[in-house]
ZATITI-356173 format. One record per residue (C-alpha): residue number from 1; x negated, y, z negated. Coordinates in pm, 1 decimal, decimal comma. Each point is the difference from the previous one (the first is absolute). Layout:
N
+------+----------+----------+----------+
| resi |        X |        Y |        Z |
+------+----------+----------+----------+
|  NUM |        X |        Y |        Z |
...
+------+----------+----------+----------+
//
This chain:
257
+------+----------+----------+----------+
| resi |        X |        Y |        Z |
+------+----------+----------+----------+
|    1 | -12036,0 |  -8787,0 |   8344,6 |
|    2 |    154,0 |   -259,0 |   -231,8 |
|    3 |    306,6 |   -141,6 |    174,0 |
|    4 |    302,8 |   -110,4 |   -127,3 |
|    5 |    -26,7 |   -387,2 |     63,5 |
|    6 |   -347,6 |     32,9 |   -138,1 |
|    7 |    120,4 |    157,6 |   -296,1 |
|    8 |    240,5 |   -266,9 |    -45,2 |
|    9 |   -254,8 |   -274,0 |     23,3 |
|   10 |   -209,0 |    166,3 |   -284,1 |
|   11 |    315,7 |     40,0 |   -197,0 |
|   12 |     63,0 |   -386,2 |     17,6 |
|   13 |   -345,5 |   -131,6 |    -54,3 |
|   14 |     23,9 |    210,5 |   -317,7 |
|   15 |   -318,1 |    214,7 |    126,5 |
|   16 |    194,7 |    334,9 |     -2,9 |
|   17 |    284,2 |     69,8 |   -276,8 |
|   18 |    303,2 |    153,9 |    127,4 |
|   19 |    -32,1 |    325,1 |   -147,5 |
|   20 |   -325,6 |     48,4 |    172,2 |
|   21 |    195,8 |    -98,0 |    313,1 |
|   22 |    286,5 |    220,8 |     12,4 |
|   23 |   -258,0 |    303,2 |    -81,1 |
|   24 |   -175,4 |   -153,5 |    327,1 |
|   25 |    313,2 |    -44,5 |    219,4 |
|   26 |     91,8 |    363,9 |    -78,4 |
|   27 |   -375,8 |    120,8 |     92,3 |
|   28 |      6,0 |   -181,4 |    320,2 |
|   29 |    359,8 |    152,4 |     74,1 |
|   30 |    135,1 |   -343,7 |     47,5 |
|   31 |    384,4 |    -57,9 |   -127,2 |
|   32 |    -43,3 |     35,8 |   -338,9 |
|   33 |    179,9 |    254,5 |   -211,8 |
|   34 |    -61,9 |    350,9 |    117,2 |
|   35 |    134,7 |    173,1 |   -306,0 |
|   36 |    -11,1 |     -6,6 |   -328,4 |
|   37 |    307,9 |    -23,3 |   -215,7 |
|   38 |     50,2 |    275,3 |   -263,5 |
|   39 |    377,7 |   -120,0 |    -75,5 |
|   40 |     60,0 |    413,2 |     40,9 |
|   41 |   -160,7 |    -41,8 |    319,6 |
|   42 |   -191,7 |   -189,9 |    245,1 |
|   43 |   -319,5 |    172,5 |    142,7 |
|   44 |    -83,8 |    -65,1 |    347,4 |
|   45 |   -378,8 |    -35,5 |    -56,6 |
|   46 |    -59,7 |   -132,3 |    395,3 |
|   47 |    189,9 |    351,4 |    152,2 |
|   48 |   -373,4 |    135,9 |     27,1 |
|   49 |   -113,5 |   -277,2 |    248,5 |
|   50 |    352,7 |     53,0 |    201,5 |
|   51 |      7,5 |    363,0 |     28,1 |
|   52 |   -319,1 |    121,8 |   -102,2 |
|   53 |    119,5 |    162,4 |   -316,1 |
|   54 |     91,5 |   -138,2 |   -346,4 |
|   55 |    362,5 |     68,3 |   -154,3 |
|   56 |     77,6 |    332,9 |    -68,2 |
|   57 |    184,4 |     -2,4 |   -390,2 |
|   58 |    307,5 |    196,6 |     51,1 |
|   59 |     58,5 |    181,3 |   -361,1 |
|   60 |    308,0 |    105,2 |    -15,1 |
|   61 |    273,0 |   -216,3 |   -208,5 |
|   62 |   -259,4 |   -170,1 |   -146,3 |
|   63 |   -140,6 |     54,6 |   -336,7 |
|   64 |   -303,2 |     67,5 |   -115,6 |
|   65 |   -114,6 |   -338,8 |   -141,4 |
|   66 |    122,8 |   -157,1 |    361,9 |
|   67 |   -234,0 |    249,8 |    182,3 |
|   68 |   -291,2 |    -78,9 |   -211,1 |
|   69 |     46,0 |   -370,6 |     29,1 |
|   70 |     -2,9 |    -20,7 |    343,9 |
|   71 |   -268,3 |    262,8 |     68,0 |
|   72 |   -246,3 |   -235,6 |   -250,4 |
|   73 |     91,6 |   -311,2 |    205,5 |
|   74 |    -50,4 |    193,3 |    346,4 |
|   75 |   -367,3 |    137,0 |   -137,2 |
|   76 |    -99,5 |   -402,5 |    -35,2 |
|   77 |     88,2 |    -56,1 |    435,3 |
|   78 |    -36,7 |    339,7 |    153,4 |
|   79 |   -293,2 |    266,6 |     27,3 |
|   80 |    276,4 |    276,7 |    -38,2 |
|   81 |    364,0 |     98,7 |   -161,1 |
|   82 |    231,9 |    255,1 |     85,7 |
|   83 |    349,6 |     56,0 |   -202,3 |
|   84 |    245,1 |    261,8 |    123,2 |
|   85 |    276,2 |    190,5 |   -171,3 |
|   86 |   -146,7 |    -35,8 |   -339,4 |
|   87 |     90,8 |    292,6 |   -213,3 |
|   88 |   -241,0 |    146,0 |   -288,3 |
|   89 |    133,8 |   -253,4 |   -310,9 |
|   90 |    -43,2 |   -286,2 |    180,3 |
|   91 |   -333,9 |     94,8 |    132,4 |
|   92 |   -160,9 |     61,4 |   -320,2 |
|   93 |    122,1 |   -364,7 |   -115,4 |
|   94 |   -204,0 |   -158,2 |    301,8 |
|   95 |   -337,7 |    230,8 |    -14,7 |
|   96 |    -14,6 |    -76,4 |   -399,7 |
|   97 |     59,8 |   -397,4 |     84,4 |
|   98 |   -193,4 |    -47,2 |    332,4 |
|   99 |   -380,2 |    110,6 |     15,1 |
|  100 |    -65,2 |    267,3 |    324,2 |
|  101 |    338,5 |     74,4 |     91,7 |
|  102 |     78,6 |    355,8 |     88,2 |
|  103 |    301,8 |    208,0 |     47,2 |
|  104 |     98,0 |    275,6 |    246,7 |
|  105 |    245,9 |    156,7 |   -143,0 |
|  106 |    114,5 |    231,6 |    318,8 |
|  107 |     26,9 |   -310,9 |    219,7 |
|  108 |    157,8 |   -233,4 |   -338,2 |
|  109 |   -243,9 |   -268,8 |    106,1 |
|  110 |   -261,9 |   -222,3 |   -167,2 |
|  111 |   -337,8 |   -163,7 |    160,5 |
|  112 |   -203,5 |   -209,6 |    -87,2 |
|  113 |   -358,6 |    -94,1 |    157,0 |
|  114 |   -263,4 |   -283,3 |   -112,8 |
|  115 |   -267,1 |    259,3 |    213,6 |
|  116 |     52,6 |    349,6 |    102,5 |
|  117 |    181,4 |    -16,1 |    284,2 |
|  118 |   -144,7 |    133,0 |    343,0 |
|  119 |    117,2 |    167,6 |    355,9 |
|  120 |     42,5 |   -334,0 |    141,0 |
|  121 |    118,6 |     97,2 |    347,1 |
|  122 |   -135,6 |    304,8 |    198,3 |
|  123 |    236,8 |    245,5 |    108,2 |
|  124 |    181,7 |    166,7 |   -203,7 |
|  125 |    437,0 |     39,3 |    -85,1 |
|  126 |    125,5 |    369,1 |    -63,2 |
|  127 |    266,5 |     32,9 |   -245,1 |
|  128 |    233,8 |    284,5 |     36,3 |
|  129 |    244,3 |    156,1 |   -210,0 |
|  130 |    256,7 |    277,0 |     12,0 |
|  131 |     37,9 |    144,8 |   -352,1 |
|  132 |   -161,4 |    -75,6 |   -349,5 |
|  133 |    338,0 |   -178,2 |   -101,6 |
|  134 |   -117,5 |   -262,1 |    259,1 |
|  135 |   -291,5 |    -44,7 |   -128,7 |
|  136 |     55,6 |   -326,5 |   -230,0 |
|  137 |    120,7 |   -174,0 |    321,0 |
|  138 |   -321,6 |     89,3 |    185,8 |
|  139 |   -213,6 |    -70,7 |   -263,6 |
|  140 |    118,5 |   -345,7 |     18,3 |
|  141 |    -45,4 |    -34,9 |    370,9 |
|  142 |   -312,1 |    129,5 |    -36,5 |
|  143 |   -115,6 |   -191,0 |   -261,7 |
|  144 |     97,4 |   -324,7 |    129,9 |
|  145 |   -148,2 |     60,6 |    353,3 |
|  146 |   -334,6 |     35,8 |   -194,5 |
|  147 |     68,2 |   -284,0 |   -202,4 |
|  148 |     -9,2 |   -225,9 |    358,2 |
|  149 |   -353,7 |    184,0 |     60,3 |
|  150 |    134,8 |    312,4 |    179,5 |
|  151 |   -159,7 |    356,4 |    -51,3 |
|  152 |    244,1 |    228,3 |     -5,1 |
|  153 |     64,9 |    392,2 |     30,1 |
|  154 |    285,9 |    172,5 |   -166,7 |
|  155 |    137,1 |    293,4 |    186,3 |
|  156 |    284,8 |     82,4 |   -239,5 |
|  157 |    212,7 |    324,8 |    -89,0 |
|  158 |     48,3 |     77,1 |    384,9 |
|  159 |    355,8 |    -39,1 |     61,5 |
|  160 |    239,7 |    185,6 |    318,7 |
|  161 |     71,8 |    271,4 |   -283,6 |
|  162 |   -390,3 |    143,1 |     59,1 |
|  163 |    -44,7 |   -162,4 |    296,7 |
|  164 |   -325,3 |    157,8 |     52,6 |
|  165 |   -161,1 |   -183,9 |   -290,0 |
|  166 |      1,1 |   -312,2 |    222,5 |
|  167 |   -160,9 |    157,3 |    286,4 |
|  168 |   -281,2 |     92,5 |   -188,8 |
|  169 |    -66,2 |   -376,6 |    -70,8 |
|  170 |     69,8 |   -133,7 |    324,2 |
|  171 |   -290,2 |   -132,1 |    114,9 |
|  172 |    -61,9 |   -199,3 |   -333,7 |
|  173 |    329,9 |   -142,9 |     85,8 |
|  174 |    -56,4 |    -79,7 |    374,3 |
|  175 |   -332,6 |   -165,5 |    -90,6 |
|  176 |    164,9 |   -314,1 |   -228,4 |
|  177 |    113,4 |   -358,7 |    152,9 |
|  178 |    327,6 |     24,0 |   -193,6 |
|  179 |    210,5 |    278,0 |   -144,1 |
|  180 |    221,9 |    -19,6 |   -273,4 |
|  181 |    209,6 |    334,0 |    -21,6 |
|  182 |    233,8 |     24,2 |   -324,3 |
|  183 |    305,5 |    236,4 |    -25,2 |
|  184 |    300,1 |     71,2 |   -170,6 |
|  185 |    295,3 |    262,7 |     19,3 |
|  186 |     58,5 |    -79,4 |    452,4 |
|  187 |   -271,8 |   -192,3 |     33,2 |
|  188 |   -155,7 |    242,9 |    311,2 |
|  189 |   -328,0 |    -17,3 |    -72,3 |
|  190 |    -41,5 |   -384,8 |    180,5 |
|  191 |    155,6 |    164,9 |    324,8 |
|  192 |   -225,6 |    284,2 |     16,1 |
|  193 |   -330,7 |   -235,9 |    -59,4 |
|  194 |    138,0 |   -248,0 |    249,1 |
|  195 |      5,9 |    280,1 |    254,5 |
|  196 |   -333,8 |     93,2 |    -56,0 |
|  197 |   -264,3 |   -312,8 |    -57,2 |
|  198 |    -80,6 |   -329,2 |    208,3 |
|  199 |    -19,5 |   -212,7 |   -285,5 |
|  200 |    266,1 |   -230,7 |   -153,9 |
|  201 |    236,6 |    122,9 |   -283,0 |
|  202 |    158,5 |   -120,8 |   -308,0 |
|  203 |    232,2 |    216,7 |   -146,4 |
|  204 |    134,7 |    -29,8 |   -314,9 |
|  205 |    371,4 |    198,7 |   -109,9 |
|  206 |      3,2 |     61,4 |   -401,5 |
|  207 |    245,5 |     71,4 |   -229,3 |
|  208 |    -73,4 |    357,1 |    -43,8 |
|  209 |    263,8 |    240,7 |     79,2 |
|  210 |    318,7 |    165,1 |    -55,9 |
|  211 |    359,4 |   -125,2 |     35,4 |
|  212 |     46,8 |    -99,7 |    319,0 |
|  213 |   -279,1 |   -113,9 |     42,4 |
|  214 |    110,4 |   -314,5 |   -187,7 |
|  215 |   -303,0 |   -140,5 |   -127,5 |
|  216 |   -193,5 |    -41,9 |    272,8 |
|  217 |    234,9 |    -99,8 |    243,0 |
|  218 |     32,9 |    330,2 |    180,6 |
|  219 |   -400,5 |    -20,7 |    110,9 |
|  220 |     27,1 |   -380,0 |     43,6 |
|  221 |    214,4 |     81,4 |    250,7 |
|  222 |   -148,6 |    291,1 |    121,9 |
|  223 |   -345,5 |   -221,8 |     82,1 |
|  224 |    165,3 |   -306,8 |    146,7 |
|  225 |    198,4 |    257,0 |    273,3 |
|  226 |   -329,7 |    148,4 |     40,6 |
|  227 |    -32,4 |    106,4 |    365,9 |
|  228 |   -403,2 |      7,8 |    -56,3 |
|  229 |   -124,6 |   -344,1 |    112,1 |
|  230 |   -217,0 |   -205,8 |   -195,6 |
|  231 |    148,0 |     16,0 |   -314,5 |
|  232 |     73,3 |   -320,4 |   -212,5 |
|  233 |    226,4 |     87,0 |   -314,4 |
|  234 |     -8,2 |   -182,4 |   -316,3 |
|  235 |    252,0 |     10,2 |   -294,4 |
|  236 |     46,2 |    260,6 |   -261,6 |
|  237 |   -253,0 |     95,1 |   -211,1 |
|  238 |   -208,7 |   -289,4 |    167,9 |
|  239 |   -353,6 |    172,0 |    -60,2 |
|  240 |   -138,1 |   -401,8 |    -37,7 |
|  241 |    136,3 |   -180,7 |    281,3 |
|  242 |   -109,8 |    335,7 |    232,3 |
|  243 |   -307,1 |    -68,2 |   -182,0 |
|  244 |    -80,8 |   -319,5 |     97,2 |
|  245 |    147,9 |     25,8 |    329,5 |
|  246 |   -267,7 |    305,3 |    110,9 |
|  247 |   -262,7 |   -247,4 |   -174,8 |
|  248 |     67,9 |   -236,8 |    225,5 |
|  249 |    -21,6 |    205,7 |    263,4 |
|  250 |   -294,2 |    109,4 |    -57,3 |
|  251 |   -155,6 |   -306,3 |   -108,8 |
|  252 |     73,6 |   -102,7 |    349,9 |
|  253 |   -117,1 |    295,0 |    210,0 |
|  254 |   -376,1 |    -75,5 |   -211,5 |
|  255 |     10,1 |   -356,1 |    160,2 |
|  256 |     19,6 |    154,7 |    295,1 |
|  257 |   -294,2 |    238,8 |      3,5 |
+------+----------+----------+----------+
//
């Protein structure tokens, strides 16, 4: 390992230009710059090394051309990309300018991967959802769990309307490291999992619902009054950060075994 006083040396004896050593004070994680400067934006190309996972591109309110610029500079540090809330015109802008890029269109996400990415971690998260109007907000939790090298199963449709749809998948859902349960209109369906599994929940309110229900507050509240223990709550329509949170979870639990 090349360190910085070393560097320095080389730098002065004129054996080691200093383009060459900035590139080698940023591989050696010294103090260098640890982004890179887009004027739009500044990408945080050391987050990997911090938290174990690059910077996630967050779509929305950006437009198309900033997406695609900082998805080709994040292919150059990182093995893997993920951008959330992208709708369908933006998304076609990126995969036409950016070479293996794919959309899911359910979960409004693109990913990127320089190899076909793997199960990483053993174990495995479930994802659960209430109705098929949920289902964009799990797609992105469960996308983004698999993006950090999660398998995941998605138990979805099985809300406290036809209860009996979720005890039919019960043991699938007892068997993962980390749930994710996803629900709109009261938000019930976290209670009634909490009550029933050992494992660790993230539940995630969304916007779906009628008039009082006012946006997603009414089952945000519902789920952080939860009398079912276990049960951390994210924000509304959160499918990512409930994502990532079960991933890490998980991720976890395999280090364990």
């Amino acid at each position: 390992m090349m360190d910085l006083e070393k560097i320095l040396k080389l730098v002065q004896a004129g054996d080691l230009d200093v383009e060459e050593a900035k590139k080698q004070i940023i591989k050696e994680g010294g103090s260098g710059p640890a982004n890179l400067d887009l004027g739009f934006a500044q990408l945080d190309i050391d987050r990997e090394k911090r938290t174990g996972f690059p910077e996630v591109i967050f779509g929305e309110g950006k437009t198309a051309e900033q997406i695609e610029a900082i998805f080709q500079r994040l292919t150059e540090h990182t093995d893997r990309v993920l951008a959330t809330r992208v709708d369908a015109a933006k998304a076609a802008y990126v995969v036409a300018n950016v070479a293996g890029v794919t959309y899911h269109e359910t979960a409004r996400a693109l990913t990127w991967f320089k190899r076909p990415l793997l199960k990483v971690h053993d174990g495995y998260i479930a994802v659960v959802c209430a109705g098929t109007s949920d289902l964009p907000v799990a797609e992105e939790a469960a996308l983004t769990a698999e993006c950090l090298g999660s398998h995941v199963e998605r138990v979805f449709d099985v809300g406290v309307a036809g209860i009996h749809r979720l005890f039919r998948r019960l043991e699938l859902i007892r068997g993962a490291n980390a749930i994710v349960v996803v629900a709109g209109m009261e938000g019930a369906l976290a209670s009634v999992v909490g009550g029933l599994v050992s494992k660790p929940i993230v539940a995630v309110p969304t916007s779906i619902g009628y008039g009082a229900h006012l946006a997603g507050v009414a089952p945000l509240l519902s789920m952080l009054n939860s009398c079912s223990p276990g049960i951390s709550v994210v924000n509304i329509d959160n499918g990512f950060g409930a994502g990532y949170y079960a991933g890490l979870i998980n991720k976890n639990m395999s280090k364990r075994a």
